[in-house]
mmCIF file of the N, C-alpha and C atoms, coordinates in Angstrom:
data_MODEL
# 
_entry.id   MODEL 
# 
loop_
_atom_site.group_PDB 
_atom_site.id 
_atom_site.type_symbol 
_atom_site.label_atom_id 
_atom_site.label_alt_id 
_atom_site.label_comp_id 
_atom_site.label_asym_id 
_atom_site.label_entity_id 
_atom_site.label_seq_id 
_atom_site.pdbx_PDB_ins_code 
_atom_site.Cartn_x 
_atom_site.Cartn_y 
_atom_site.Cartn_z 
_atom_site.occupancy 
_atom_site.B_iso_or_equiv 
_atom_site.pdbx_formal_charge 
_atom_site.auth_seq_id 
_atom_site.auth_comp_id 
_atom_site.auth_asym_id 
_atom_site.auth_atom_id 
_atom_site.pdbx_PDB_model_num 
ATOM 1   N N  . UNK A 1 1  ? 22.571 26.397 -10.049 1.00 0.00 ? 1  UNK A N  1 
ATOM 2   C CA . UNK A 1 1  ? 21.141 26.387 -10.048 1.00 0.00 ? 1  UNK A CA 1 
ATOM 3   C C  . UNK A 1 1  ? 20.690 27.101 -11.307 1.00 0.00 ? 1  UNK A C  1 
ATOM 4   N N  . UNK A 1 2  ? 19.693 26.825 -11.938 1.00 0.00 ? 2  UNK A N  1 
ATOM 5   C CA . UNK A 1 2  ? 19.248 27.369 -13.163 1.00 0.00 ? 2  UNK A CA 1 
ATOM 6   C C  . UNK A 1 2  ? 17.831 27.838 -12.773 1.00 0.00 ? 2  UNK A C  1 
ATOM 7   N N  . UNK A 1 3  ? 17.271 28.758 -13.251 1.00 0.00 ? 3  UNK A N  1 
ATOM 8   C CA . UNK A 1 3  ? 15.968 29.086 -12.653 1.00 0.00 ? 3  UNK A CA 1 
ATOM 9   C C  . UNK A 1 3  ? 14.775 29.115 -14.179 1.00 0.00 ? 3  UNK A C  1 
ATOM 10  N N  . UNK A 1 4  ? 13.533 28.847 -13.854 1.00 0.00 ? 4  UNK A N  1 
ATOM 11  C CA . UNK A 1 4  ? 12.721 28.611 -15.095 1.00 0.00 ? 4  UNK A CA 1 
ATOM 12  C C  . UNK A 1 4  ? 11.520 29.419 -15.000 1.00 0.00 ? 4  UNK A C  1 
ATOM 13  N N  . UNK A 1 5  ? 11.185 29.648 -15.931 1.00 0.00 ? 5  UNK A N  1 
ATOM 14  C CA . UNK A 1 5  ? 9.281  30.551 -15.856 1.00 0.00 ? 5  UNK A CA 1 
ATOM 15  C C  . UNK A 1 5  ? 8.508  29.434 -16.556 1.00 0.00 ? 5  UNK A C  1 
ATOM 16  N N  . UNK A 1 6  ? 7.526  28.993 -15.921 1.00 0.00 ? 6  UNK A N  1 
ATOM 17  C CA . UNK A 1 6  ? 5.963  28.338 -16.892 1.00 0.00 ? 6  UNK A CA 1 
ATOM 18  C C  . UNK A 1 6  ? 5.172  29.038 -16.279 1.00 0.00 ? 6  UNK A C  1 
ATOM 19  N N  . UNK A 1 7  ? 3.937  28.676 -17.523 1.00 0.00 ? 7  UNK A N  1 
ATOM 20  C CA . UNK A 1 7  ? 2.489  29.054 -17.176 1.00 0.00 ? 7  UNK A CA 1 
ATOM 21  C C  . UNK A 1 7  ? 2.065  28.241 -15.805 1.00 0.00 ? 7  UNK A C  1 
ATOM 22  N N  . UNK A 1 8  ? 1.825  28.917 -14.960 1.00 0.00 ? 8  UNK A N  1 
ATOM 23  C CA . UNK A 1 8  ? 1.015  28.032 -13.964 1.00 0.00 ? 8  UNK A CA 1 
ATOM 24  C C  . UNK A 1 8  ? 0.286  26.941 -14.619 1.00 0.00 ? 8  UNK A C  1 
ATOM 25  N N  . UNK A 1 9  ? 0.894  25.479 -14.083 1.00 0.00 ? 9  UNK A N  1 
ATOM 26  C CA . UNK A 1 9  ? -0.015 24.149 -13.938 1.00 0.00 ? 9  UNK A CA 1 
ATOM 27  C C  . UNK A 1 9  ? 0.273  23.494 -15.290 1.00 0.00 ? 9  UNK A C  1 
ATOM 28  N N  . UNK A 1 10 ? 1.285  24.226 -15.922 1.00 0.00 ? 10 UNK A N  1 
ATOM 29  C CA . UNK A 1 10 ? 2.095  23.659 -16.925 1.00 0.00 ? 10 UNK A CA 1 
ATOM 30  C C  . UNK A 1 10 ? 3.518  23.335 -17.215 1.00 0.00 ? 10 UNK A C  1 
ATOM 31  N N  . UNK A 1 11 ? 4.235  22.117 -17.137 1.00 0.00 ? 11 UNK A N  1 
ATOM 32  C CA . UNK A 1 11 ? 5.332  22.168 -17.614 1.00 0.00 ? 11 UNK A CA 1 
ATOM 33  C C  . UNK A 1 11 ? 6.337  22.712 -16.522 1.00 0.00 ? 11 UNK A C  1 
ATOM 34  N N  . UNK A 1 12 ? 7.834  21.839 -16.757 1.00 0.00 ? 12 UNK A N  1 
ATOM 35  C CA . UNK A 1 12 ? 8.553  22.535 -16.369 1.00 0.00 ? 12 UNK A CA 1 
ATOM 36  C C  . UNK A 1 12 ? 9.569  22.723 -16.620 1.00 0.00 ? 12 UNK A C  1 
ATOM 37  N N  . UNK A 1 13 ? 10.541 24.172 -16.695 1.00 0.00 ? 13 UNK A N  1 
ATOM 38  C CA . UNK A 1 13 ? 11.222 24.754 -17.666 1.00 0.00 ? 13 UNK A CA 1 
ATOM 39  C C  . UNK A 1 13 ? 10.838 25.164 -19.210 1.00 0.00 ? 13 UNK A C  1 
ATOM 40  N N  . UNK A 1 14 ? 10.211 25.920 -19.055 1.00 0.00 ? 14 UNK A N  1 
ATOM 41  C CA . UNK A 1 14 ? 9.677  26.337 -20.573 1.00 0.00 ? 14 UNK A CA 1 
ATOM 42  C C  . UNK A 1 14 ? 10.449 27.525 -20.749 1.00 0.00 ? 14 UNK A C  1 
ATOM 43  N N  . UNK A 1 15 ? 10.790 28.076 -20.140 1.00 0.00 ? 15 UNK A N  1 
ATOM 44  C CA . UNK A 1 15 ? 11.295 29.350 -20.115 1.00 0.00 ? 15 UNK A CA 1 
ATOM 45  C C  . UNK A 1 15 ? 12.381 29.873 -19.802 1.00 0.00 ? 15 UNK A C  1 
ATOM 46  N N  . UNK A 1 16 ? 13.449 29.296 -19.876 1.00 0.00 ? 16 UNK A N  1 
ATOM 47  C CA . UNK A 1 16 ? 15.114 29.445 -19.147 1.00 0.00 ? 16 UNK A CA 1 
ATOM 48  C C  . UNK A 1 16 ? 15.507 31.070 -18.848 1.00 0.00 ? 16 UNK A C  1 
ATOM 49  N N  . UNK A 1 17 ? 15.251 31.524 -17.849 1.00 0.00 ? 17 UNK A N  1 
ATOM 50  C CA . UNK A 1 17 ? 15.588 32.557 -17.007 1.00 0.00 ? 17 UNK A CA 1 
ATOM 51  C C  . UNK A 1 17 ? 17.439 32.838 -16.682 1.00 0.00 ? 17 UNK A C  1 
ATOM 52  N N  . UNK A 1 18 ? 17.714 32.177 -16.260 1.00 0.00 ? 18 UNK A N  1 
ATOM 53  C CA . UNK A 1 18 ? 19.170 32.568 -15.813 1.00 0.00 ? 18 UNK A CA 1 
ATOM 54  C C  . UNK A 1 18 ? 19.711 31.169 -15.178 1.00 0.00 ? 18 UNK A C  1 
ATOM 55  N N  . UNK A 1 19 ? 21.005 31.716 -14.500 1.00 0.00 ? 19 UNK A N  1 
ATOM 56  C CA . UNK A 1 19 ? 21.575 30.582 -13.486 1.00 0.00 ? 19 UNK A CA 1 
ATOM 57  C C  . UNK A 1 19 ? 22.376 31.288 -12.323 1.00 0.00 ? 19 UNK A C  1 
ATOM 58  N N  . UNK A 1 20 ? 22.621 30.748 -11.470 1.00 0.00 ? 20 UNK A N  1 
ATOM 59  C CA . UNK A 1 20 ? 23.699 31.241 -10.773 1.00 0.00 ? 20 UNK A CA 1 
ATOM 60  C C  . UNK A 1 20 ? 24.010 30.396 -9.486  1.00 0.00 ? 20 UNK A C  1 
ATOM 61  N N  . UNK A 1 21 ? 25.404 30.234 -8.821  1.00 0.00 ? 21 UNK A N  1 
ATOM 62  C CA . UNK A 1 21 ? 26.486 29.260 -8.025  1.00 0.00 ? 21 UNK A CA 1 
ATOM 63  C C  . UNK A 1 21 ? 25.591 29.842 -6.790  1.00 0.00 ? 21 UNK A C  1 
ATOM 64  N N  . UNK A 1 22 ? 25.181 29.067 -6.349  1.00 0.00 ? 22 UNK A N  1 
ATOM 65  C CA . UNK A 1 22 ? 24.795 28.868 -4.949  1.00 0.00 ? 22 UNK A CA 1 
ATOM 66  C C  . UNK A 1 22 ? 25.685 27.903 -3.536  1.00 0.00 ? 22 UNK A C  1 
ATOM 67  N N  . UNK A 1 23 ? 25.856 28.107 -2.418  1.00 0.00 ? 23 UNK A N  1 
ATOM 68  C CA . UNK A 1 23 ? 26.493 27.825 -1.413  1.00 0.00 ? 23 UNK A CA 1 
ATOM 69  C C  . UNK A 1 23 ? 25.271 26.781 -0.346  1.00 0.00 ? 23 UNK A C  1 
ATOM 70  N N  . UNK A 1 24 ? 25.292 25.688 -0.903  1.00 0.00 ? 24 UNK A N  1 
ATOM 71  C CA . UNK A 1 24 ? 24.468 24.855 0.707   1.00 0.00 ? 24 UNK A CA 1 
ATOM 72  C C  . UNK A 1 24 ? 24.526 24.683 2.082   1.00 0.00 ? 24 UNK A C  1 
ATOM 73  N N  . UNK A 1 25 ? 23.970 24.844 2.732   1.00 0.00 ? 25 UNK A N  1 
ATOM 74  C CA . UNK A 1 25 ? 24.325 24.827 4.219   1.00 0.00 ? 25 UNK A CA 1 
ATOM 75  C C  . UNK A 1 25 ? 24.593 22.697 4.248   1.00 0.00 ? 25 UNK A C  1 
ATOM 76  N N  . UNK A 1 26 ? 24.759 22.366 5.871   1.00 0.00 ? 26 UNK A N  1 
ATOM 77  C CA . UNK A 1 26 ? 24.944 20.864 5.921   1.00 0.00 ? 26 UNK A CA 1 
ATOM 78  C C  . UNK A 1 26 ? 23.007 20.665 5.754   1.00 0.00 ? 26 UNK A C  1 
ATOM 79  N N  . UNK A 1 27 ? 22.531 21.034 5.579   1.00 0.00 ? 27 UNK A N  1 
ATOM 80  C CA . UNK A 1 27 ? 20.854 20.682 5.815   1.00 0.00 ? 27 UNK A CA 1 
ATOM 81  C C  . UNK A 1 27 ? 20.434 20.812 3.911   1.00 0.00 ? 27 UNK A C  1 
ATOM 82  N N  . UNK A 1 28 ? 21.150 21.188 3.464   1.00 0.00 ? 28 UNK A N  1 
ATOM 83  C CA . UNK A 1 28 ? 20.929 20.601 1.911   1.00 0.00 ? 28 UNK A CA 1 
ATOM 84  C C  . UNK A 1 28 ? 20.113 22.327 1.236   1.00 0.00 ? 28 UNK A C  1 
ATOM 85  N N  . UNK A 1 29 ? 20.241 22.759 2.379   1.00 0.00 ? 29 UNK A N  1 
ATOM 86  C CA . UNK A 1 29 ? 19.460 24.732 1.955   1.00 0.00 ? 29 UNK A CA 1 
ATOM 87  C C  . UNK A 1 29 ? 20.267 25.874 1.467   1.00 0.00 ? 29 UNK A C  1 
ATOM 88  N N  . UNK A 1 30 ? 19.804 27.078 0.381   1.00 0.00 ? 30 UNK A N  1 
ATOM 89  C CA . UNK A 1 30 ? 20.387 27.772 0.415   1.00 0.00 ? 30 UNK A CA 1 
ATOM 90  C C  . UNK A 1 30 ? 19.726 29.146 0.018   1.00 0.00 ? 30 UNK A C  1 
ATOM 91  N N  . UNK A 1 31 ? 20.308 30.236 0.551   1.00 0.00 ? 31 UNK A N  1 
ATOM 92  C CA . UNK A 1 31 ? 19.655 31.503 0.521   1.00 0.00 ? 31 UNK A CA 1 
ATOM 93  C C  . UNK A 1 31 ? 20.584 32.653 -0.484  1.00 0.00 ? 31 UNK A C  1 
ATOM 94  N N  . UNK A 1 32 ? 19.116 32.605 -1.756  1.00 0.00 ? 32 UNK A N  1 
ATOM 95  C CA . UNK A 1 32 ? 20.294 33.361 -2.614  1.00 0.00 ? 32 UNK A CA 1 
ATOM 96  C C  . UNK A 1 32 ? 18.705 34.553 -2.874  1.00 0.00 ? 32 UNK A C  1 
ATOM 97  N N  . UNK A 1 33 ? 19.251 35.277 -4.147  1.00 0.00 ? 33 UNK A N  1 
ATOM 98  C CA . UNK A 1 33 ? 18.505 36.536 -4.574  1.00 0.00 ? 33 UNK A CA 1 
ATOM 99  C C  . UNK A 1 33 ? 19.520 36.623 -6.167  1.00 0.00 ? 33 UNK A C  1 
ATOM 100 N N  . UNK A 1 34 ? 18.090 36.180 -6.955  1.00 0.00 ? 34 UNK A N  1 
ATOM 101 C CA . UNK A 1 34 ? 18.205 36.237 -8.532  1.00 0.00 ? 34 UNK A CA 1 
ATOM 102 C C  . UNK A 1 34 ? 17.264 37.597 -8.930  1.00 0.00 ? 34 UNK A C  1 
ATOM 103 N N  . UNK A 1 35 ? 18.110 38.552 -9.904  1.00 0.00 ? 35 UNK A N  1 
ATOM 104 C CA . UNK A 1 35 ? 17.204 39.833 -10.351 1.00 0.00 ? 35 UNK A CA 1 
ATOM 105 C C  . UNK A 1 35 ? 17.944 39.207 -12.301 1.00 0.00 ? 35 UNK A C  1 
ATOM 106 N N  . UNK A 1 36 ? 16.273 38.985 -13.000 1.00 0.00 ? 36 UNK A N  1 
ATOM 107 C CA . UNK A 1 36 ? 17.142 38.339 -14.246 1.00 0.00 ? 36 UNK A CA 1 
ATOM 108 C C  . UNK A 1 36 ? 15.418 39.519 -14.829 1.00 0.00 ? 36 UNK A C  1 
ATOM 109 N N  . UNK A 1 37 ? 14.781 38.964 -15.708 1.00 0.00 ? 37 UNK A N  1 
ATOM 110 C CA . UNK A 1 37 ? 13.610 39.174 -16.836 1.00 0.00 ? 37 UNK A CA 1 
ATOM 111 C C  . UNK A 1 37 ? 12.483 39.110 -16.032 1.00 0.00 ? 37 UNK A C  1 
ATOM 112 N N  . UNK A 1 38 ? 11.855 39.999 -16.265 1.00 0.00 ? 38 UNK A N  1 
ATOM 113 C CA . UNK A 1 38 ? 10.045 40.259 -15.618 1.00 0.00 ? 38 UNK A CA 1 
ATOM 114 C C  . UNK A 1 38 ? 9.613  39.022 -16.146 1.00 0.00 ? 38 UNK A C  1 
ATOM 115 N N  . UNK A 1 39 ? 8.497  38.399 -15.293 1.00 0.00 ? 39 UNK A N  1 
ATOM 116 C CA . UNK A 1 39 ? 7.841  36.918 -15.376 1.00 0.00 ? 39 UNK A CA 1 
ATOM 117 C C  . UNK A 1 39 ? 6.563  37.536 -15.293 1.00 0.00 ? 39 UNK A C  1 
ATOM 118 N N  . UNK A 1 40 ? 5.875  37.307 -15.940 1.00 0.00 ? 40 UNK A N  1 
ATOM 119 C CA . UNK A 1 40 ? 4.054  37.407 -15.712 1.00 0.00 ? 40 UNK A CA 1 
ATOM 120 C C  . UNK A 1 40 ? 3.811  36.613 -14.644 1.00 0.00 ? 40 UNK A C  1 
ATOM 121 N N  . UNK A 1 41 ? 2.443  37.339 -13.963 1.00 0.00 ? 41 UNK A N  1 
ATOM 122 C CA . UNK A 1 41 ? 1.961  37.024 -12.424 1.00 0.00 ? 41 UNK A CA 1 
ATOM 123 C C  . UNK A 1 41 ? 1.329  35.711 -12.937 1.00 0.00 ? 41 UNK A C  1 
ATOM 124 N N  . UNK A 1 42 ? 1.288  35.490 -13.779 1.00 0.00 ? 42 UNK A N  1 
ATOM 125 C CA . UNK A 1 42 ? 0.559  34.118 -14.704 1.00 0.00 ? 42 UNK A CA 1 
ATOM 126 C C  . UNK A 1 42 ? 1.152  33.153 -14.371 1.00 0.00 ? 42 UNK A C  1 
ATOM 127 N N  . UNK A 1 43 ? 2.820  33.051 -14.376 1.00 0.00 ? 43 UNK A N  1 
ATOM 128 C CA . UNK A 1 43 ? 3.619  31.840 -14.306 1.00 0.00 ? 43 UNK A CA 1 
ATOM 129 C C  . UNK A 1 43 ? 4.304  31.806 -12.703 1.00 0.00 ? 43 UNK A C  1 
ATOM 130 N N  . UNK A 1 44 ? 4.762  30.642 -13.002 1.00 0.00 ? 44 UNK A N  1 
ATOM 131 C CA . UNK A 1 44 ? 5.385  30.477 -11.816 1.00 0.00 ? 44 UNK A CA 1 
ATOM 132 C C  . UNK A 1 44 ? 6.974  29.952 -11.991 1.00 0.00 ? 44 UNK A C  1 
ATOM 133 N N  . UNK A 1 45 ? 8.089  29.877 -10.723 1.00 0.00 ? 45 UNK A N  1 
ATOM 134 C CA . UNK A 1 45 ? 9.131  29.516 -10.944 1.00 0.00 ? 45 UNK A CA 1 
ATOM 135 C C  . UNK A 1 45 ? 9.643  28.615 -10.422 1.00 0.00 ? 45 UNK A C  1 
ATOM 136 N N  . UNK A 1 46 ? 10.240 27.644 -11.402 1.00 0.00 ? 46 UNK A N  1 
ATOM 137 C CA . UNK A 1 46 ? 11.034 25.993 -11.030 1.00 0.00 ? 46 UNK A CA 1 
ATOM 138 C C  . UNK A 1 46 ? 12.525 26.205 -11.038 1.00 0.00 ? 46 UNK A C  1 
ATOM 139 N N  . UNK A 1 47 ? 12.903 24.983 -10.224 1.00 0.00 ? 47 UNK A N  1 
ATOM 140 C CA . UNK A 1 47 ? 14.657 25.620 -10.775 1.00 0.00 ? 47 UNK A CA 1 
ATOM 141 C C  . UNK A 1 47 ? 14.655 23.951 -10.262 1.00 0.00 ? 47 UNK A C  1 
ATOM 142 N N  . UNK A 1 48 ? 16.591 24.068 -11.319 1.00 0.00 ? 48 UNK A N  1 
ATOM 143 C CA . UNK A 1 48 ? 16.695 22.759 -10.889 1.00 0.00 ? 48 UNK A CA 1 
ATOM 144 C C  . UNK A 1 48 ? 18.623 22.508 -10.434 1.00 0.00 ? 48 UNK A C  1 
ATOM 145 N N  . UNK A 1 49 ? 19.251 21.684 -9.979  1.00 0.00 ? 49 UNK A N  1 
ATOM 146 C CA . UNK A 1 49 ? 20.594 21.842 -9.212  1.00 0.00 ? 49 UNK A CA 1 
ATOM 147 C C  . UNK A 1 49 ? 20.870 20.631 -10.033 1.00 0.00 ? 49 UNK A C  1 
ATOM 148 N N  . UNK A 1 50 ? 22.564 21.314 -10.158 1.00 0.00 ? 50 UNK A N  1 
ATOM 149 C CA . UNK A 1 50 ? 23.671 20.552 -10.427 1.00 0.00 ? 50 UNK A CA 1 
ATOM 150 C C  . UNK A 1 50 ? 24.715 20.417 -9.789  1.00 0.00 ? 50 UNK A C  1 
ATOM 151 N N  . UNK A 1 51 ? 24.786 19.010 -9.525  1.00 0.00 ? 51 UNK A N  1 
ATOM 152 C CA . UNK A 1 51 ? 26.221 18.982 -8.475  1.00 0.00 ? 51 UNK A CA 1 
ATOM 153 C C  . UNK A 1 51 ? 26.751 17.920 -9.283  1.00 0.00 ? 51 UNK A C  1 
ATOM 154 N N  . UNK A 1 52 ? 27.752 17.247 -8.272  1.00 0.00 ? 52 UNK A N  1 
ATOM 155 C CA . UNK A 1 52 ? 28.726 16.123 -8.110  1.00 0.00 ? 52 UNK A CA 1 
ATOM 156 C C  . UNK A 1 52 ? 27.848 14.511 -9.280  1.00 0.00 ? 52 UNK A C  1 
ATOM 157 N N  . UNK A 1 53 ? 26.846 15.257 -8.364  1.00 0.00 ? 53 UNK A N  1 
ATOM 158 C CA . UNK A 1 53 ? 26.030 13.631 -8.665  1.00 0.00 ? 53 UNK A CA 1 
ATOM 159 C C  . UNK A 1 53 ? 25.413 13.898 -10.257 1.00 0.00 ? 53 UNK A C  1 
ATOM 160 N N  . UNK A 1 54 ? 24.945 15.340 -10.769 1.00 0.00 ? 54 UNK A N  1 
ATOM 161 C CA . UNK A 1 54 ? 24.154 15.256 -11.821 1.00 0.00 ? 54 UNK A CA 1 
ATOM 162 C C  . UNK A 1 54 ? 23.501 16.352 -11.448 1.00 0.00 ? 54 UNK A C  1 
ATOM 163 N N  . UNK A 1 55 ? 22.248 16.306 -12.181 1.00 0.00 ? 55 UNK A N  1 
ATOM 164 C CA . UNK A 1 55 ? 21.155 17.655 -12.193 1.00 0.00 ? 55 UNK A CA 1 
ATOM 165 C C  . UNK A 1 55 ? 19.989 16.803 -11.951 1.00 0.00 ? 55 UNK A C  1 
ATOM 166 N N  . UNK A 1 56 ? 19.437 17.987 -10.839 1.00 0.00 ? 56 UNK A N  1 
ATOM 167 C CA . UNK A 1 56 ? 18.383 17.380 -9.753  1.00 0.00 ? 56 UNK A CA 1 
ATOM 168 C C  . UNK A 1 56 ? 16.842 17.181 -10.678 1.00 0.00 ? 56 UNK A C  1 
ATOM 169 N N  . UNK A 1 57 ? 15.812 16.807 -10.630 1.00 0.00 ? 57 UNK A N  1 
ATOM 170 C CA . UNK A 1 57 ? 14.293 17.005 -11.048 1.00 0.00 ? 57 UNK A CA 1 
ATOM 171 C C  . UNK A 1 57 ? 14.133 18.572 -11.166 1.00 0.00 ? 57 UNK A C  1 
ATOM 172 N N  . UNK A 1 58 ? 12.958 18.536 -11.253 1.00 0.00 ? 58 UNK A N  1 
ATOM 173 C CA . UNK A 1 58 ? 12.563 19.901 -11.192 1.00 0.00 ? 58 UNK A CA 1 
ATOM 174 C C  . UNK A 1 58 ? 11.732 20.280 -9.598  1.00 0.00 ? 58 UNK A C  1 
ATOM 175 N N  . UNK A 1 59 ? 12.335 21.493 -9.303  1.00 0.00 ? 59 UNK A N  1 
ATOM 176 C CA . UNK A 1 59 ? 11.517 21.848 -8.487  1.00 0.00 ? 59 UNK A CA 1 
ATOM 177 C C  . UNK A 1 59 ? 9.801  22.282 -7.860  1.00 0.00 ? 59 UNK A C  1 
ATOM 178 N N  . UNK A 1 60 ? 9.152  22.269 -7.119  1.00 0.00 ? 60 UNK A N  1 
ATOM 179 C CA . UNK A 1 60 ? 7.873  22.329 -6.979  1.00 0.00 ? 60 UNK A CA 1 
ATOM 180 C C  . UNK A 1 60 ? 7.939  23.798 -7.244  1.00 0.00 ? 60 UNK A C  1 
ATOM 181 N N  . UNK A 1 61 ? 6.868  24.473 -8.029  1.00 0.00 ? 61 UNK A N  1 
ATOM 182 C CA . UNK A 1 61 ? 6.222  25.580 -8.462  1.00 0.00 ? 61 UNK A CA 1 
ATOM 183 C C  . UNK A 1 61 ? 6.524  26.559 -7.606  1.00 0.00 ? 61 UNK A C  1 
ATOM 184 N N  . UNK A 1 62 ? 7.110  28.127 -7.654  1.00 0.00 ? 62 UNK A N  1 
ATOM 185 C CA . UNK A 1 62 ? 6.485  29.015 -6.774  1.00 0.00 ? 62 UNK A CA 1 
ATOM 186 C C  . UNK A 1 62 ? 6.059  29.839 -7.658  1.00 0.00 ? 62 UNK A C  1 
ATOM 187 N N  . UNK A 1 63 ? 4.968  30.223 -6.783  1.00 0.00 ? 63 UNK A N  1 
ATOM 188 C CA . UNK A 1 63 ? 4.226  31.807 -7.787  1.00 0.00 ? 63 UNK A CA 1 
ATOM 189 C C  . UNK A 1 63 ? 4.986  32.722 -7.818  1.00 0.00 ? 63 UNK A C  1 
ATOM 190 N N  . UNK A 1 64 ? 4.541  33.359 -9.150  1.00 0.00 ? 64 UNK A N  1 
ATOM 191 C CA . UNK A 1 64 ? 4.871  35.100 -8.847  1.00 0.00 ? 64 UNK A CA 1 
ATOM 192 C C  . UNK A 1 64 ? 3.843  35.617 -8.273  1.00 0.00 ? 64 UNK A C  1 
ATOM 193 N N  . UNK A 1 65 ? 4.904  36.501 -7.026  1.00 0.00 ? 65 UNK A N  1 
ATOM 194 C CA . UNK A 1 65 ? 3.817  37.233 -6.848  1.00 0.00 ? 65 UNK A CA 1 
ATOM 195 C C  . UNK A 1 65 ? 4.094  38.874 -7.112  1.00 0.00 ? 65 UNK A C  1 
ATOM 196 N N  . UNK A 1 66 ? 3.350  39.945 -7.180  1.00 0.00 ? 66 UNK A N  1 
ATOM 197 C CA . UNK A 1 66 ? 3.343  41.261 -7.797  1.00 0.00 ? 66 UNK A CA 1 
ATOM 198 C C  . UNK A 1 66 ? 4.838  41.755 -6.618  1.00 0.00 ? 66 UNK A C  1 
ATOM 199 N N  . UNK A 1 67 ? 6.013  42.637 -6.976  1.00 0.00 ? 67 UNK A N  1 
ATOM 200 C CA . UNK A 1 67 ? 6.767  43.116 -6.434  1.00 0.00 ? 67 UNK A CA 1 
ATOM 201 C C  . UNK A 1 67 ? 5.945  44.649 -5.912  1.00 0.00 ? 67 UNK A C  1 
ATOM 202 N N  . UNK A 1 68 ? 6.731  44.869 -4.234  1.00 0.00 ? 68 UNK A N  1 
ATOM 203 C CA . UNK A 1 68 ? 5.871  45.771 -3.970  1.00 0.00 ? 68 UNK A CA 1 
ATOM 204 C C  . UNK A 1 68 ? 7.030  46.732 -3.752  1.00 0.00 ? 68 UNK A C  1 
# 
């Protein structure tokens, strides 16, 4: 999995953050925890998967939100 920063409502992958091997369950899900570069509350984060078959689209947007 590769993870990305854009400006909210722009683009995706502008910003190459990191990567790291993730484990899928049979339901196609997986539960990880990336600590890489501070992202402004401005942007948001896409990521996208590589398997067997290739490398997936891009993912739908999540915000940052402020760490508490």
């Amino acid at each position: 999995m590769q993870l990305f920063s854009n400006p909210t409502g722009m683009g995706e992958g502008k910003t190459f953050l990191g990567q790291l091997q993730v484990k899928i369950n049979r339901r196609g899900k997986a539960l990880f925890s990336f600590f890489g570069t501070a992202v402004p509350q401005a942007n948001a984060i896409t990521a996208t998967a590589t398997g067997a078959d290739g490398t997936s689209a891009f993912s739908d947007p999540v915000a940052v939100i402020p760490a508490s």
